[in-house]
C-alpha positions in Angstrom: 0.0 0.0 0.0 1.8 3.6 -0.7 2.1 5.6 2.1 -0.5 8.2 3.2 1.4 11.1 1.3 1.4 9.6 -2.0 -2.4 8.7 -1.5 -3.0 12.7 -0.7 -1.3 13.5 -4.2 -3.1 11.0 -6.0 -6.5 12.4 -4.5 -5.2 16.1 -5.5 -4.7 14.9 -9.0 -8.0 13.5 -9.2 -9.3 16.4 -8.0 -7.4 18.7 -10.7 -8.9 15.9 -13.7 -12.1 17.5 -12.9 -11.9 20.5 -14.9 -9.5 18.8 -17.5 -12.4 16.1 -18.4 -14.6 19.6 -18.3 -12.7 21.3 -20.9 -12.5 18.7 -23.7 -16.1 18.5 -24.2 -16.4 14.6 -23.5 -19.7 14.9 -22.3 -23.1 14.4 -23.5 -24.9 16.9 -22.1 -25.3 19.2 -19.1 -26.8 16.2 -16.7 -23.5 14.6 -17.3 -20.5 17.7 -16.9 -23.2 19.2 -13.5 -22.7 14.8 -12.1 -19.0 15.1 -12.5 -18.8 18.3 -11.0 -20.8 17.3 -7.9 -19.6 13.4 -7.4 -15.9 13.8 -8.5 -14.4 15.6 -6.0 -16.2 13.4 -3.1 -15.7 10.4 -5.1 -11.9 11.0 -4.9 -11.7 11.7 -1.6 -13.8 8.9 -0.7 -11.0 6.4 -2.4 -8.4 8.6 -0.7 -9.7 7.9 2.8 -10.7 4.2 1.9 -6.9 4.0 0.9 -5.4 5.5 3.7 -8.0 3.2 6.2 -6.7 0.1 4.2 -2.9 1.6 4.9 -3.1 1.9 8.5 -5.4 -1.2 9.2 -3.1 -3.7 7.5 -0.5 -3.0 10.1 
């Protein structure tokens, strides 16, 4: 498991895909872009903490 500062750069990056996946115009429609707006961020925090749980748990 990588330690608990490589799991908070992978949840920034994430984080930063957001606006990138915005940009190119990959969605369908406005339903889609408003879902990744709302759920993305949360989403990668949620498998940031799940990581670092796993991390400190399997100790």
């Amino acid at each position: 498991m990588p330690p608990p500062n490589a799991l908070k750069s992978a949840v920034a990056e994430l984080r930063c895909l957001v606006p990138e996946i915005l940009s190119n115009k990959l969605l369908d429609d406005e339903e889609d872009e408003l879902r990744i707006r709302l759920e993305a961020p949360m989403a990668a925090e949620t498998l940031g903490l799940m990581m670092l749980t796993m991390t400190r748990t399997s100790f």
